[in-house]
C-alpha positions in Angstrom: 128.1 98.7 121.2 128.3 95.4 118.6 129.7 93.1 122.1 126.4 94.8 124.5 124.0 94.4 121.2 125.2 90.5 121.0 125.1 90.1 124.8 121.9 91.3 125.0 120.6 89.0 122.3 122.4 86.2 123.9 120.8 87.1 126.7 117.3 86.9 125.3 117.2 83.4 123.9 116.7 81.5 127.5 113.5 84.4 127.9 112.4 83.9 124.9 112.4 79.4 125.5 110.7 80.0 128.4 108.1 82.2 127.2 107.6 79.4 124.1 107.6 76.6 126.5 104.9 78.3 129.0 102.5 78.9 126.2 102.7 76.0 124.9 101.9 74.4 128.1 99.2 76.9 129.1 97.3 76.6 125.6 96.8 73.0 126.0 95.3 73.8 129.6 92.3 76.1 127.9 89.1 74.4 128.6 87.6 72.7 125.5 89.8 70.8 122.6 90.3 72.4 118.9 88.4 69.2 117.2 85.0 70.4 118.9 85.6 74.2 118.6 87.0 73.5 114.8 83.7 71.3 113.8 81.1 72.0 116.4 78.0 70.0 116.2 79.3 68.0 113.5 82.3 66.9 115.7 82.4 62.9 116.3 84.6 60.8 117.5 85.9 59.3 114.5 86.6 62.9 113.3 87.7 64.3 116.1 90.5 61.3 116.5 91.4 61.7 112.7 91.6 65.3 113.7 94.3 64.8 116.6 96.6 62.1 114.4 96.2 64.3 111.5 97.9 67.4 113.6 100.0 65.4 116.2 97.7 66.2 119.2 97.3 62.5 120.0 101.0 62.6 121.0 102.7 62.9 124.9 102.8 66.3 125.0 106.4 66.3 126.0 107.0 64.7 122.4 104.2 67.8 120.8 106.6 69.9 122.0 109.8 68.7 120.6 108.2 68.1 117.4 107.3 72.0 117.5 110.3 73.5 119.1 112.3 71.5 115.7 109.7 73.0 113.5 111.0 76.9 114.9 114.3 75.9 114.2 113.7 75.8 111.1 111.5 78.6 111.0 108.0 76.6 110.7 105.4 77.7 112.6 103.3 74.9 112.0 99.7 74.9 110.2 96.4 76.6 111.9 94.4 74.0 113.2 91.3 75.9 112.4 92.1 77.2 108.8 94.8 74.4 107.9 97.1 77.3 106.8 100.6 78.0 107.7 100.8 80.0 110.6 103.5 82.3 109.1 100.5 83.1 105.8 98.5 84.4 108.3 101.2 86.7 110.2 102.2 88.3 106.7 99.0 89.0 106.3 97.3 90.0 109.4 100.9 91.4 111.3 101.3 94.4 109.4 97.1 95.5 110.6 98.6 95.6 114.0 102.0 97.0 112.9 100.8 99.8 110.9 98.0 100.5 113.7 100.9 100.5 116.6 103.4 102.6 114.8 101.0 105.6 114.0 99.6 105.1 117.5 102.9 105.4 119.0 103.8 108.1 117.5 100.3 109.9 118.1 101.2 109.4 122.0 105.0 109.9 122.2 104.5 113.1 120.6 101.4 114.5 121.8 102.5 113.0 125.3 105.6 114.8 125.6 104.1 118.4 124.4 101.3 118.1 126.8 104.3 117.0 129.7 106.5 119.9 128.3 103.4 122.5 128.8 102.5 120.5 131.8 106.0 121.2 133.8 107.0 124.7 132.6 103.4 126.0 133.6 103.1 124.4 136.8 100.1 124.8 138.8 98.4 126.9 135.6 95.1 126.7 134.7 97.0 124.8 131.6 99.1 122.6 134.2 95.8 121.5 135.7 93.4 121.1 132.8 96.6 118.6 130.9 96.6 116.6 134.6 92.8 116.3 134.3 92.9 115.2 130.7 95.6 113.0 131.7 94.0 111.0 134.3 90.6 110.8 132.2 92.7 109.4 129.4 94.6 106.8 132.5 91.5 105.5 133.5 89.1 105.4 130.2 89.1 102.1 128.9 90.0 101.1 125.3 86.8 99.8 124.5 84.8 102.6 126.2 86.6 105.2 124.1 86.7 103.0 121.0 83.2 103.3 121.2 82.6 106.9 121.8 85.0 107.7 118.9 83.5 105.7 116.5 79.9 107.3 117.5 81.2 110.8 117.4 82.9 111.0 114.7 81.1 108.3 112.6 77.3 109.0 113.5 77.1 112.6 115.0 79.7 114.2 112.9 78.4 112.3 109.8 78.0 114.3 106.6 80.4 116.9 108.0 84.0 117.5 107.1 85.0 115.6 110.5 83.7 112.4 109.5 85.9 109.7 110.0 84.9 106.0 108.8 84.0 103.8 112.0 85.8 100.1 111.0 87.8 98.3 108.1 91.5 99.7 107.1 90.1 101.2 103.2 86.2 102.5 102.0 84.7 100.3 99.4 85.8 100.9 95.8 89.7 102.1 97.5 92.0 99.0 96.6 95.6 99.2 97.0 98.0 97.7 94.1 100.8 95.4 95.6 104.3 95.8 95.8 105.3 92.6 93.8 103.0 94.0 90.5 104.0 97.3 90.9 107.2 96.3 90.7 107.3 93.7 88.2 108.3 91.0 90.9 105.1 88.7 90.4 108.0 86.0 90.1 109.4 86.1 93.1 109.2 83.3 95.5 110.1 81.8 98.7 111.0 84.4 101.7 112.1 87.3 99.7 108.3 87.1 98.5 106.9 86.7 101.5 108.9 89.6 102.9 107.3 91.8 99.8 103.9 90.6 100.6 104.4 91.4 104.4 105.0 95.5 103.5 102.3 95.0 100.7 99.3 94.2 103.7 101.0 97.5 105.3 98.6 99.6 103.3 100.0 103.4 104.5 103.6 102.0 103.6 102.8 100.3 100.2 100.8 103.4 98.8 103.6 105.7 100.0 106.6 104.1 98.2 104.4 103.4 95.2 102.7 107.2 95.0 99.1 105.7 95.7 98.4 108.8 97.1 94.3 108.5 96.9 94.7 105.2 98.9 97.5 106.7 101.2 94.5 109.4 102.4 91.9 106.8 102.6 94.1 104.3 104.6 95.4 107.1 107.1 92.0 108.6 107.6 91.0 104.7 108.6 93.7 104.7 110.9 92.8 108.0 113.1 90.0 106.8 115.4 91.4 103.5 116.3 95.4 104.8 117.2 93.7 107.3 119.2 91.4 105.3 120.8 94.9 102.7 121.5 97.1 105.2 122.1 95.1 107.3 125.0 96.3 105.5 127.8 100.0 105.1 126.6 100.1 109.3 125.6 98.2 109.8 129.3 101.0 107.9 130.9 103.8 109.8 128.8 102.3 113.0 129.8 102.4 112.5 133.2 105.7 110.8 133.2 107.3 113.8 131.1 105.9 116.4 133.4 107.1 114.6 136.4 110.8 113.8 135.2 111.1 117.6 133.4 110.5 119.1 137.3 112.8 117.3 138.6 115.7 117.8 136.0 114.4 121.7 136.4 115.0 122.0 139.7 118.9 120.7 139.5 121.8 123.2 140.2 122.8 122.7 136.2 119.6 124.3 134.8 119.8 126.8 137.8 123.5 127.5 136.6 122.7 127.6 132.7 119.4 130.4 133.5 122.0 132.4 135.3 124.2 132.8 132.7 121.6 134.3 130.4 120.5 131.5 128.3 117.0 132.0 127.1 114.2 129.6 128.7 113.7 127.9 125.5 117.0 127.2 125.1 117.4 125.7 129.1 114.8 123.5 128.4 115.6 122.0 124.8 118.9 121.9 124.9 119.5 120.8 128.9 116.4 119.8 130.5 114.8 118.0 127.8 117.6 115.6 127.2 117.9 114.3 130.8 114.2 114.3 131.6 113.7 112.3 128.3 115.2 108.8 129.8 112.3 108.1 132.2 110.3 108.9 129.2 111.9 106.2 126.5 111.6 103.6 129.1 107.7 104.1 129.7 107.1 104.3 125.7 109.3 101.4 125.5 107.1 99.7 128.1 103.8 101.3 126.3 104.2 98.3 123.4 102.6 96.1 126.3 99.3 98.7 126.5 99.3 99.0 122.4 99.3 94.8 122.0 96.8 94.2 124.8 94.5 97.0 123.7 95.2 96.2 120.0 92.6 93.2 120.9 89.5 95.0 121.6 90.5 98.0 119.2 90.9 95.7 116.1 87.1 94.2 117.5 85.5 97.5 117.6 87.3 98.6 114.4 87.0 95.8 112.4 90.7 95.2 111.6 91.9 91.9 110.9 95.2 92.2 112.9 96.9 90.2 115.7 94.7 91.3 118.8 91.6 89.9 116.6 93.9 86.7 115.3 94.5 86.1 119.2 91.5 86.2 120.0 90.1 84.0 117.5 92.4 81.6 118.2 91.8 81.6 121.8 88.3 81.1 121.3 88.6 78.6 118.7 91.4 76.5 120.4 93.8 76.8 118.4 97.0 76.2 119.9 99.5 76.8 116.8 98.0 80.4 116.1 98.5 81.2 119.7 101.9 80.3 120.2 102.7 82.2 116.5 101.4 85.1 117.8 103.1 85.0 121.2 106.6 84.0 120.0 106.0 87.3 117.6 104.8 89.5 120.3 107.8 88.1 122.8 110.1 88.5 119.9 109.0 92.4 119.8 109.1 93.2 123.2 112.8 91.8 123.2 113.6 93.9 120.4 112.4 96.9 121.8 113.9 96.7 125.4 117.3 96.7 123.4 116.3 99.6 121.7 115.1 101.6 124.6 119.1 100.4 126.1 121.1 101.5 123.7 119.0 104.8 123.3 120.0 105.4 126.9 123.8 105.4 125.9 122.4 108.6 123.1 120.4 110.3 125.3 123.1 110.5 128.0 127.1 110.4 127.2 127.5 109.4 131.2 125.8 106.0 130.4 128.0 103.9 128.6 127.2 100.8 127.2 129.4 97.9 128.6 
């Protein structure tokens, strides 16, 4: 598993130049420059070209890009051009909205998904069969922002004053602060990335006030955190429904499962302990897949929800021009997707002793 794990990563770093070397390119081919979008009406020319020698951008852009691809070797992101900040400050503060957001909503539709497949495939053609099909295809073709917004009027405005409120945007309700990591634990002296590291889990709010027994602020930040994994994780849990239903039949209807319910074995048992495991591999691959639908819909889910997070940072930086906080966020975003792919691999080797990993 150690050689697969390194070929695989070996693998990934020609993917992952490419993919830094197309955004790079395509950023620079937005309509509009970052001078006029940074300063607006005040923008002159003067400025404008102080702004471009101050940041590199009156360079070939053959030589912008070797400047910046020896910057990442060294693990510099570069500086914002709209905030002057290092890029990596505002990943350790804003990645951990969209981490925390992503893992509850994955695990919202991997779990809910495969129940409703479960149900789905061992009542087939059931009034519960067809009413999780029904739900499943709303849920496929319901778009983030359109649910979004029905959640957040539901359960914020007509369910308000009721015990099924749930607050409409920001990650805690005002007066709820949460205390960080590195003064909680006495570490207020730590520096360089060992610090940053700390401060990365501290913006993780749910993680933070679990490992420090914030328990008041580890309700608050999970009831923050219902409507907008739901409203994410919809289309991914729809997909894994349908997908676990579909793969479940099919591992049903083999001579194995035949053989093991002639023998006597309980349904329960046929199905956990034989079905399950085979018709589980289609499945990892889709929620492996699914990180594409939470990133993408992360965007107009952190909008709606008012959560500073990646989707938002992307956004802004798109709209403001600025090229160093896109390629930050993309490099991150192609870094997880790599990651992930690996893991979905070697959880085929797990899930099935035929599939080895060579």
């Amino acid at each position: 598993m150690p050689r697969f794990i390194i070929r695989r990563l070996l693998s990934s770093v020609p993917v992952l130049l490419g993919i830094i070397a197309l955004v790079f390119v395509l950023a620079r081919v937005i309509p509009g420059d970052p001078c006029t979008a940074t300063y607006g009406e005040r923008a002159t020319p003067e400025l404008c070209a102080a702004f471009e020698i101050r940041y590199g951008l009156d360079k070939p852009i053959w030589e912008q890009f070797l400047i910046y691809f020896g910057a990442i070797l060294q693990g510099d992101l570069g500086n914002s051009l709209r905030f002057g900040r290092p890029v990596t400050d505002i990943l350790v503060e804003r990645l951990p909205v969209t981490v925390e957001l992503t893992i509850v909503a994955l695990l919202f539709a991997s779990f809910v998904g495969i129940i409703l497949g479960v149900l789905s495939a061992t009542r087939r053609n059931s009034p519960v069969d067809v009413a999780t099909m029904i739900v499943a295809n709303l849920g496929v073709s319901t778009p983030v922002f359109v649910l979004g917004l029905l959640l957040a009027f539901a359960f914020a405005v007509l369910l308000k004053d009721t015990a099924f409120a749930l607050p409409p945007s920001g990650r805690l309700s005002p007066g709820v602060s949460v205390v960080p990591l590195a003064q909680a634990w006495g570490l207020e002296g730590l520096s360089g990335p060992p610090r940053m590291l700390l401060n990365f889990f501290s913006n993780m709010y749910v993680i933070n006030s679990l490992v420090t027994g914030q328990w008041s602020v580890l309700a608050d930040a999970l009831r923050h955190l219902i409507l907008p994994a739901v409203a994410v994780g919809t289309i991914p849990l729809a997909i894994i429904a349908r997908m676990t239903r579909s793969s479940l039949l099919e591992v049903l209807g083999l001579d194995y499962i035949r053989t093991s319910r002639a023998k006597g074995l309980k349904e329960r048992s046929v199905i956990t302990r034989h079905g399950m495991r085979n018709a589980l591999l289609p499945v990892v691959t889709v929620i492996g897949l699914s990180l594409g639908a939470f990133l993408s819909g992360a965007i107009l889910t952190e909008t709606i929800f008012n959560l500073t997070g990646m989707g938002k940072t992307l956004f802004e930086a798109i709209e403001g021009r600025d090229y160093i906080v896109i390629q930050g966020v993309t490099i991150v975003v192609a870094v997880a997707y790599l990651l992930v792919n690996l893991v979905v691999d070697v959880s085929y080797a797990f899930l099935d002793p035929r599939i080895r990993l060579s």
